[in-house]
N, C-alpha and C positions, 0 to 999 in steps of 0.2 A: 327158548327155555325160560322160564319163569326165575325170577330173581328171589333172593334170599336178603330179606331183610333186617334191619334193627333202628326202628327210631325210636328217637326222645323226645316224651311234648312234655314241656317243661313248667306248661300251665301256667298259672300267674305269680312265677318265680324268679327272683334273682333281678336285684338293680342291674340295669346297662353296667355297668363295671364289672359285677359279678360274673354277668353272661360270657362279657369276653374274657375274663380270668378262665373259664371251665370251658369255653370254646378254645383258647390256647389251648388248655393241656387237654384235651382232647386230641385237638390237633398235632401236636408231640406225642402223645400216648399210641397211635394211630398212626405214626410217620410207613411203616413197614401195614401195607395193601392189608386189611383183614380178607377173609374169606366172606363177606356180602357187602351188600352195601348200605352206608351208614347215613343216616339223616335225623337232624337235629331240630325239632319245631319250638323255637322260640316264642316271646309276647312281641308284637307289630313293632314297639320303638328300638329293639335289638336288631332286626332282620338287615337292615341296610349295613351296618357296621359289622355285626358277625358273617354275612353274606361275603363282604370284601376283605375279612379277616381270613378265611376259608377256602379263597380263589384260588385252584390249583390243587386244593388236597383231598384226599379219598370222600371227604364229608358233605352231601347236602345240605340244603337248609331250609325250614316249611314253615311258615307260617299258622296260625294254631286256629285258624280263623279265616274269614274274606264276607263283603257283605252281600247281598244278594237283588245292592242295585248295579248300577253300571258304576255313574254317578251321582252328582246332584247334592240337591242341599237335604244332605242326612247326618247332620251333627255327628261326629265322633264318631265314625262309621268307617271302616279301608277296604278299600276296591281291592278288588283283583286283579286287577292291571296297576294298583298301589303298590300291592304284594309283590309282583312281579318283574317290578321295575326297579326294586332293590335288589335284586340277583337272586332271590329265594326261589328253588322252581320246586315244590313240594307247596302243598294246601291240606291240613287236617280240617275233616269238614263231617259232622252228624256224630260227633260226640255227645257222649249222655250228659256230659254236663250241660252240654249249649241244649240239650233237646229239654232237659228239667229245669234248668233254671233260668233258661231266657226263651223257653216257649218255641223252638225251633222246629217248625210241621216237616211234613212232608213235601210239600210245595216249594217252602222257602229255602228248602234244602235242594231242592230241583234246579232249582235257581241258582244256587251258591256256585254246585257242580257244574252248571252248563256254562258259566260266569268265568269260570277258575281254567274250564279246559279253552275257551275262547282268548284268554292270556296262556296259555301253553304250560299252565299249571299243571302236575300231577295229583290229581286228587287223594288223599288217604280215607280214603271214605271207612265211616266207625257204625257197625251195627252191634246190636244184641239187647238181650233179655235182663229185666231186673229180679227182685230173688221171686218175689210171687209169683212171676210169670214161670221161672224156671220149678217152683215147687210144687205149681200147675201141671207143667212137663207141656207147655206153651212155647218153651223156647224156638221150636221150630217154626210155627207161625208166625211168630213174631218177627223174626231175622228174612223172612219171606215178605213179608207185610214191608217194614223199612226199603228192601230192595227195590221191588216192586211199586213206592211210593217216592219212589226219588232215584233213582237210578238205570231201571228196566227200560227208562222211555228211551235212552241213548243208541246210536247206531252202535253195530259190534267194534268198529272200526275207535270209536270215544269210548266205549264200554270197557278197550282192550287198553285205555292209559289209566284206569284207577288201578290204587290200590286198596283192595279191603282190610279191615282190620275188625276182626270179634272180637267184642267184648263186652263177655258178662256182668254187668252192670254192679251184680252182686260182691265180685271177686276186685275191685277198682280201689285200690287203697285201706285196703278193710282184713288185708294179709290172706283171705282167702282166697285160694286158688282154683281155677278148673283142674281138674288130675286130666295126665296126658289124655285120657282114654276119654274123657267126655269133653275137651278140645277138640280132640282127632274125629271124633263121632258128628261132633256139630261143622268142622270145619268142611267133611267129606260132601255133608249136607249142602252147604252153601254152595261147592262147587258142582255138587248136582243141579242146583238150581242154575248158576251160570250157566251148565251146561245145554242145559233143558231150553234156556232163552237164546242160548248165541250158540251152540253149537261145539263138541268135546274140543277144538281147536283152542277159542277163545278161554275155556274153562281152565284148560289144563297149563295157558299161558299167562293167568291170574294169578299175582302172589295175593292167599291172605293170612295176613298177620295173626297175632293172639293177644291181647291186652288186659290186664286185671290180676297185678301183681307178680309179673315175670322179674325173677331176680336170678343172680350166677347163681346161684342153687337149684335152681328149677327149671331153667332155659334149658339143659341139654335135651333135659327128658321132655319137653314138648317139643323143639324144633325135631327131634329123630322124627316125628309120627310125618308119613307123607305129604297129607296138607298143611299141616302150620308150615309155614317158609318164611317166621320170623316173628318178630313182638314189635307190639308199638308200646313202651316203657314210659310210666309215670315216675312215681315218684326214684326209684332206681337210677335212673337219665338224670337226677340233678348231684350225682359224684361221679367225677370220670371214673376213679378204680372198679364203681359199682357197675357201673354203663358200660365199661369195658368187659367185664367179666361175663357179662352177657354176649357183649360180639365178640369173645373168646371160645361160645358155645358153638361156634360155625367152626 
């Protein structure tokens, strides 16, 4: 059975102090098992410390990021086997921000995921559509296109350790939301397409997520629809009361 999610990518938040002040109370907040399971994607210099902070409790921890060499001399750059060796076993990988603002193809994204599950990383792999594309009514090619360009080349077997997460490009910080009904509609889609490449086994043992403004307000009414099986949470993820309220929706 497919798992029921909720992470936080915390993006380029919170001094190292901070992280582990809200990673504690997370951690206490959280003492009593939620109903899914919870992961926390930090910035690279937090992973090691909140990782060992966290050993033992309901809580994951992913890093937000991985490069898409092995190694080697690539300045300022953390491997995946970097990632990996701090205790974090979650990798956020083909978010729109890295895909707009740091030029991230399809290729180098190929790379990242092939990289990340070779270190025994779980991928959170992030597609979807910006708003042109979606007032197009594009969104479906598009979230086909990303799959299909970084991800389809994988055996079912690596195909069956990501996890997806849509998200509407348009809805990411901007308070606008997908409404259940066009979540559910594009989620069903994606898992068509899983299914169509790997077979109704693989598809229906895929969680994917929802991302672009999920807050305790609006989480019940998407996790209900049968394919969302949880949110990957921006800006919501940086208050525990807030981040909680959401894995209160499970």
């Amino acid at each position: 059975m497919r798992k029921n999610i909720v992470a936080g990518n915390w993006k380029m938040n919170k001094t190292l102090q901070e992280g582990v002040a809200l990673a504690t109370e997370l951690k206490n907040a959280l003492a009593t098992k939620p109903n899914c399971e919870v992961v926390i994607g930090t910035p690279f210099i937090h992973l090691a410390t909140v990782s060992e902070l966290l050993k033992g409790s309901c809580i994951e921890v992913a890093a937000e990021n991985c490069a898409n060499k092995a190694s080697g001399a690539y300045t300022g750059e953390v491997s995946a086997a970097m990632v990996a060796s701090t205790g974090a076993t979650y990798c956020i990988l083909g978010h729109s921000e890295r895909r707009a603002y740091y030029g991230e193809t399809y290729e180098i994204l190929k790379d990242k995921v092939l990289l990340a599950l070779e270190n025994n990383l779980k991928p959170i792999f992030c597609i979807g559509e910006v708003k042109e594309e979606r007032e197009a009514n594009k969104q479906n090619e598009v979230v086909k296109a990303q799959l299909e360009g970084s991800v389809f080349n994988l055996s079912a077997e690596d195909f069956g350790k990501l996890v997806l997460a849509y998200e509407p490009v348009w809805a990411i910080g901007t308070g606008l939301t997908a409404s259940p009904e066009q979540a559910q509609e594009i989620h069903a889609y994606i898992r068509s397409l899983v299914s169509d490449k790997y077979g109704k086994e693989v598809a229906e043992n895929c969680s994917i997520l929802y991302g672009g403004s999920c807050n305790g307000k609006n989480a019940a009414g998407l996790f209900a629809n049968a394919d969302i099986d949880g949110g990957l949470i921006g800006g919501a993820a940086l208050k525990c009361e807030d981040f909680k309220a959401i894995i209160d929706a499970f």
